[in-house]
N, C-alpha and C positions, 0 to 999 in steps of 0.2 A: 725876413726870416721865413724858411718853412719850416711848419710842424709835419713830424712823421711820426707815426705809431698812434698810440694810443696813452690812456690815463696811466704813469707809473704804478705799477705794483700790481695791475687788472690781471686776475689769472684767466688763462687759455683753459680750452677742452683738455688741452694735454696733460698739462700740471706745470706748464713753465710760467714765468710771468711776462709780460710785456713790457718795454723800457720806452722812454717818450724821448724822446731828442728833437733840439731845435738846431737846425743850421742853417746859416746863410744863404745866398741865392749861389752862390759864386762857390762853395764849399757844396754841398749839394750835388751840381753839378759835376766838378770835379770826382765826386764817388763813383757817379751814375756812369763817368766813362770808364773808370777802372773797372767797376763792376760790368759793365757791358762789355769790354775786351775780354773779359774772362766767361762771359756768356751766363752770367749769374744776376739775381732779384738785388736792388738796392739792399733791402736785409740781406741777403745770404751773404753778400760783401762784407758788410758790418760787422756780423754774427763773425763768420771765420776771422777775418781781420783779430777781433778781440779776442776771440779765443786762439787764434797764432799767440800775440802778445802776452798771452797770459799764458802759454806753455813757455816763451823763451823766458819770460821772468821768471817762472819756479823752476827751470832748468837751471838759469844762470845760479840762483838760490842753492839750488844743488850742488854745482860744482863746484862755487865757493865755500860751502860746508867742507864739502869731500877734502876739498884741502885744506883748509882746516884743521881737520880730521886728523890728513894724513903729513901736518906741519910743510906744506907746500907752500910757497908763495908764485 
């Protein structure tokens, strides 16, 4: 396994925190090419990745409210 980042919850100069993740040799890897064809840092991959996911979750949230809402199936 590699370790990357630092200690959970350690805060930056900036005010965000830092997350620690451990992945395997083989998964790792796998980032480091995706993240390289897009010309971006292993984090920067990461970061956007979750933050994509985490916009189509509260989208999807969304939508199925809205219908809801508006007695849509």
């Amino acid at each position: 396994m590699t370790h990357i980042g630092a200690v959970d919850g350690e805060r930056t100069a900036m005010g965000s925190e830092v997350l620690s993740l451990r992945l395997d040799r083989e998964l790792l890897e796998r980032v480091r090419k995706h993240a390289a064809k897009r010309g971006m840092s292993v984090q920067d991959y990461v970061t956007r990745t979750l933050i994509r996911d985490d916009f189509d979750e509260r989208f999807n949230s969304s939508v199925d409210e809205t219908r809801r809402f508006y007695g849509v199936s």
